[in-house]
Every structure is written in structure tokens, then in C-alpha cells.
N, C-alpha and C positions, 0 to 999 in steps of 0.2 A: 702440734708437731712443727706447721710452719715456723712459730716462735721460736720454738729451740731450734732449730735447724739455723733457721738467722742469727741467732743467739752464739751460738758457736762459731759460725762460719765468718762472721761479721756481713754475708749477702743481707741482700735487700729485694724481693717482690718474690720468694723462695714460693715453689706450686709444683705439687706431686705430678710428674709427666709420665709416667708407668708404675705400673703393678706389676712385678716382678714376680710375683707367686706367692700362695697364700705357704702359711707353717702346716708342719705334719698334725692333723686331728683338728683342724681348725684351731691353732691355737698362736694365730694372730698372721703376719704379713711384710713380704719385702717391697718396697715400691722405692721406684729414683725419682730424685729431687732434684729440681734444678731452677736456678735463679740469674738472669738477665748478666751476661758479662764474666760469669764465674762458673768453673769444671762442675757438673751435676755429682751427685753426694747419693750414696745407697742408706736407706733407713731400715732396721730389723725393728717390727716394735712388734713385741711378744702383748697380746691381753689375751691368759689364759679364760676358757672358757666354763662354766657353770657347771657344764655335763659333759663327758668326754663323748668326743665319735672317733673313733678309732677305727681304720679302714676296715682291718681283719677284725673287730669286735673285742679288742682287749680293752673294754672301758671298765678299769678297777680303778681304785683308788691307789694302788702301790704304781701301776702308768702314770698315771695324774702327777703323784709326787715327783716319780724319775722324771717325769718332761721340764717338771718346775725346778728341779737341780740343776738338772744339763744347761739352762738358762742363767743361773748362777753361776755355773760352773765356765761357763762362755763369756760373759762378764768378765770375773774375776783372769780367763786366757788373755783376753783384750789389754785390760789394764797390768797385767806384772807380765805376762810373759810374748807377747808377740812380737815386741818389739824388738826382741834377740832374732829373728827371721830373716835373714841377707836375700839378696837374689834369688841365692840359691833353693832357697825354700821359700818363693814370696809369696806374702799374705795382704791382703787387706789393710790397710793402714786406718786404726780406729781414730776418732777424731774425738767420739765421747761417747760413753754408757756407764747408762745409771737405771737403779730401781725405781721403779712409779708406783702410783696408787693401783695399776691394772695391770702392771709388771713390771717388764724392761724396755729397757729401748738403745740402739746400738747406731749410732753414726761413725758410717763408713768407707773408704774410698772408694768410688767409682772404679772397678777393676776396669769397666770396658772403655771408660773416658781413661783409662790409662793404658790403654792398649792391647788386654788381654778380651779380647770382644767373644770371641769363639768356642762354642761350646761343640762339643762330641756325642752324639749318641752311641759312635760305634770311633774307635780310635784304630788307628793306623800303626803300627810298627813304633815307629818311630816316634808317634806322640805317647804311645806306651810305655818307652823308654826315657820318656823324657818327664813322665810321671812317678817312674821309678829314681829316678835321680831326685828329684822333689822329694820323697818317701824320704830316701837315703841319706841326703841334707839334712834334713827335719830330723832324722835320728840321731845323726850325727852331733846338731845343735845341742838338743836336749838329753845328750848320753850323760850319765849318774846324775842327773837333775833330781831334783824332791818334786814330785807334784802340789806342792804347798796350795790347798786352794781348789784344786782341780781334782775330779775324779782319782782314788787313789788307785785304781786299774782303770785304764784308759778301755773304750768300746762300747758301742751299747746293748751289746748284747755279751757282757759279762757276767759271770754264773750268780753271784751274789745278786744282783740286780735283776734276774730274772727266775724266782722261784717258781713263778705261775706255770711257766713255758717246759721247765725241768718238771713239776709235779705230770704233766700229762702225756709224755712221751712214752710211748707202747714199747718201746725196746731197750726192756732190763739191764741189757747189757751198756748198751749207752747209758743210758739213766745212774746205772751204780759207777760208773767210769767216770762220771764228768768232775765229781772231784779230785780226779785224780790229775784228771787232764786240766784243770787249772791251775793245780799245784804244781804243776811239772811245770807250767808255761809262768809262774811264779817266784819257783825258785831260779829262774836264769840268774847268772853271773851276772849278765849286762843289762841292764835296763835302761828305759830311755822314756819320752812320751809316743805316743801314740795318737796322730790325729782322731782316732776312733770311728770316723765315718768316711775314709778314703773312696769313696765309691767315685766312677766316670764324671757322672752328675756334677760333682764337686770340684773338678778342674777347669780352670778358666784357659783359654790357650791364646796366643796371640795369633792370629789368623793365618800366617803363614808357619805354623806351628813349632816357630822356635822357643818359644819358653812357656813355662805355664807357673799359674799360681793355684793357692785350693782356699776354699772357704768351708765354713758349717764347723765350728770347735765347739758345739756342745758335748762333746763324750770323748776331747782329751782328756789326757791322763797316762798314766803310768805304765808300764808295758813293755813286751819282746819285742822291736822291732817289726817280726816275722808276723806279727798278727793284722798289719796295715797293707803287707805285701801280698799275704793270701786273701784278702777280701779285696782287697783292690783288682788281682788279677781275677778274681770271681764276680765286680760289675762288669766286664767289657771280654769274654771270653767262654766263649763254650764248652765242651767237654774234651773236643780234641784238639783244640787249639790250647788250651791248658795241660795237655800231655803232650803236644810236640814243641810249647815254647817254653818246658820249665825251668828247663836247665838253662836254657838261653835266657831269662829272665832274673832266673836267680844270679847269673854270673853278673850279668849288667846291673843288677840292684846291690851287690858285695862290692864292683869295681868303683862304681859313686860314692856307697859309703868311705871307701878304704881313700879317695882322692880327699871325703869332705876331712876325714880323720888324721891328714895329713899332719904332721909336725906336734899329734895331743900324744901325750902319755896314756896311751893305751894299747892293749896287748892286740891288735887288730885278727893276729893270726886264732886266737882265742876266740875272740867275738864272732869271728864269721864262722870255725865252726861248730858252736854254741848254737847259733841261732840257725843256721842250715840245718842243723838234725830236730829244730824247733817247729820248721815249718810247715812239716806234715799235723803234728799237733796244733797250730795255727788254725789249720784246716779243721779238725776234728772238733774244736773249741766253735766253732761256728757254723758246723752241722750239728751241732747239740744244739745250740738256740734254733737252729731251722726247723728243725723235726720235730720241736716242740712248739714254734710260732707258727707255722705254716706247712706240714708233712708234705704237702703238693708242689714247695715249691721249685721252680726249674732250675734250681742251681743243688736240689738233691739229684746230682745225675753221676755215673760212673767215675765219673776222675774225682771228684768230691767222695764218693764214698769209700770208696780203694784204698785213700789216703787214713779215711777214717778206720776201716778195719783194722789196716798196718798198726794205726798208734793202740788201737783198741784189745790187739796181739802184745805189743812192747807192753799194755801198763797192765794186763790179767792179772791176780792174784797168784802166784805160783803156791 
């Protein structure tokens, strides 16, 4: 690794100075590199493993393959498409990734040698806001984009991709609904990509919290807008914080997009509301995967499930 790292970089005496965290299921490692004289360099090297250990016990083989796409699929984000990312939406600036004999491996910018050092376990107002602008950029970039390459529906816990999780869900009604609720969140007018894992975790902030960037593009892809905005406000909010900031969040996440949309041909007044009457189904789409990946977990709570009855009422059989 040190080779390629010099290899690219053109440094010289290059030595891993942290471990940044290992990947989801053991299936490999982030750690920063840094070499005498020259900005420290982020490495992702994926060497998937023999047997899966998968936290909550999904170790099949249809996981195995989904983690080994998503890593192609992050790849293939790097090289054709991240580089369309302004400010507005910044990203990681890749320097090289390529396949190996034990997987991938991804050289990276240092977001925190570039200023974005601060991470969030719980955000503030205004860094939430300033996340939703990110979203809203980011849609905005890739509005009628093809995902050439990339997950043809953006998410990781998109219905196709998750047959295991839909087979064991106790509640008939959800279970015969979810195609329904991913056709509807399919046929949108607008599409766009979807970072797919917009969680807290995943925003870098500058420490005085004026701008942020996001990492983790294994399960972009294709997608409503409304489906990065409802998982994103479901890492960093609880149940009543999520019913008295909706309307306030939604306005703030339509007002970014509609500045980044500035001067394209596009029907803005259409899109926003398209995808505002999308949102609840947003929701719905990923309390399907919950109730089937984890029925316990704390983000099946009141304002999450309300939402879901609502779409579960719109899409009945009449």
C-alpha cells in the first residue's frame, strides 16, 4: 500500500499514521497516510472476507454479493462521476482506485487536512441545515443524470436488493404494499442520484460548522430526491424533533435545491411538488427495510410509523 500511495502521490517515506475504522462486516479498512513534507492522503482498501460476520446475522450470500457491488459501484462513483461535485455538494477528491487481487482500494483526500476535521454525533440546527443544502446540491447536480455504472436505484436498502429482509416481515399489510411503495417512489417525474447512505456519520463539517462535505458512495444511484432527505433526518432526530422540524426542514431542503436549480430548464414548481407529496413514502420505503432488518430498531418509533400508515392508506387496493 505504501508503494502505491508513493506511486501516485510522487511522496517519499509514505507510513500509515491512523486507522480510521474498520468497513461494515469486516470487510476491510480506512486508515490515513502521511509522508514527510506532503498533505496526509485517506486509503479505503476493501479485502473482502472468506465468511461474512454481519452485526445483526445477515451472513448470506446475496449480503456478500450486495457489499462486493456497492464497492464497484463506489469505484466506478469516483472515477466518472464525482468529479461534477462543486462546493456545494463537496466530496473527497479521489486521486486513484482500482481493483486488486483482494478487492479495491480507493486513494483519497484528506477531508480533515483540508479542513473539514469535525464530526457530529448529534447536530445542531444549523449543521442540519447545512446538510440539507448538501442533499439539495447533490440533487440538483445529478437531476436527469443516468446512473451509468452505479446502482440503478440508489439506497441500500432498496426492495430489489433486499428479498431476505421483505420475506420475514410479520405485517401482511406492509409486506403486500412494498411494491407498491417502490413503484410509486419510481415512477417520479424527477429523478436524480441519491447518495444512498446520507446518514450523520457521513458528514465531515469544518469545525466551526460552516460547510460540510459527505463521504461513503457505495449505494449511489438513482432515485427521488426525498429518499436521502428522510433517512438523513432519521440518523440525527428523534420522534418529536422530527414532527416539529418537518415542515421547517422540508422548506429549507426545496429552498437550496430551487437556488442550486437556478437558471436549468427545469420545471422547479413541478419538482418540489412531486417530491414533497414523495416524502412520506420516502419514509415508508425504509420502514419496510427496518421491520424486516431489525423490527427493534429505535427509529421504528411514532413519527416513522404514522407516516407509514398515511402512504399504506394512499396505496390500499380499493
Amino acid at each position: 500500500m505504501r508503494e502505491w500511495v508513493e506511486r501516485v502521490t510522487g511522496a517519499r517515506g509514505a507510513e500509515v499514521v491512523e486507522r480510521i475504522q474498520s468497513l461494515w462486516s469486516g470487510y476491510g479498512e480506512i486508515v490515513r497516510v502521511a509522508a514527510p513534507g506532503q498533505p496526509s492522503v485517506v486509503v479505503k482498501r476493501v479485502s473482502p472476507p472468506r465468511a461474512g460476520r454481519h452485526p445483526r446475522g445477515w451472513n448470506t450470500d446475496r449480503s456478500h454479493q450486495r457489499k462486493l457491488r456497492s464497492y464497484a459501484v463506489e469505484m466506478e462513483w469516483y472515477r466518472s462521476f464525482a468529479s461534477a461535485c462543486g462546493d456545494g455538494c463537496r466530496v473527497p477528491r479521489c486521486l486513484a482506485a482500482e481493483e486488486t487481487d483482494e478487492g479495491w482500494r480507493f486513494l483519497l483526500e484528506d477531508l480533515d487536512a483540508s479542513g473539514f476535521s469535525a464530526r457530529r454525533a448529534d447536530a445542531s440546527e444549523a449543521e442540519i441545515e447545512r446538510c440539507l443544502s448538501w442533499l439539495a446540491s447533490f440533487h440538483a447536480t445529478f437531476l436527469g443524470e443516468r446512473p451509468e455504472g452505479l446502482w440503478p436505484v440508489g439506497t441500500y436498502w432498496h426492495l430489489a436488493t433486499r428479498p431476505d429482509e421483505l420475506a420475514v416481515i410479520d405485517d401482511p399489510t406492509l409486506r403486500d404494499a412494498a411494491d407498491r411503495i417502490d413503484a410509486r417512489l419510481s415512477a417520479a417525474r424527477f429523478q436524480t442520484f441519491v447518495h444512498g447512505d446520507a446518514k450523520l456519520a457521513n458528514f465531515c463539517f469544518r469545525p466551526d460548522g460552516g460547510a460540510v462535505a459527505a463521504v461513503d458512495f457505495q449505494y449511489v444511484g438513482g432515485g427521488c430526491g426525498m429518499k436521502d432527505v428522510a433517512y438523513f433526518r432519521s440518523s440525527c432526530l428523534d420522534a418529536p424533533a422530527l414532527e416539529e422540524s418537518q415542515a421547517r426542514h422540508l422548506d429549507c431542503y426545496f429552498a437550496a435545491l430551487r437556488d442550486a436549480l437556478r437558471g436549468r430548464d427545469v420545471d422547479v414548481d413541478a419538482l418540489e411538488a412531486e417530491w414533497r407529496a414523495l416524502y412520506p413514502v420516502a419514509w415508508a420505503d425504509f420502514v419496510r427495510f427496518l421491520v424486516g432488518w431489525s423490527p427493534g430498531h429505535w427509529k421504528l418509533h411514532d413519527y416513522s410509523r404514522a407516516l407509514t400508515a398515511e402512504v399504506l392508506e394512499q396505496l390500499a387496493p380499493r
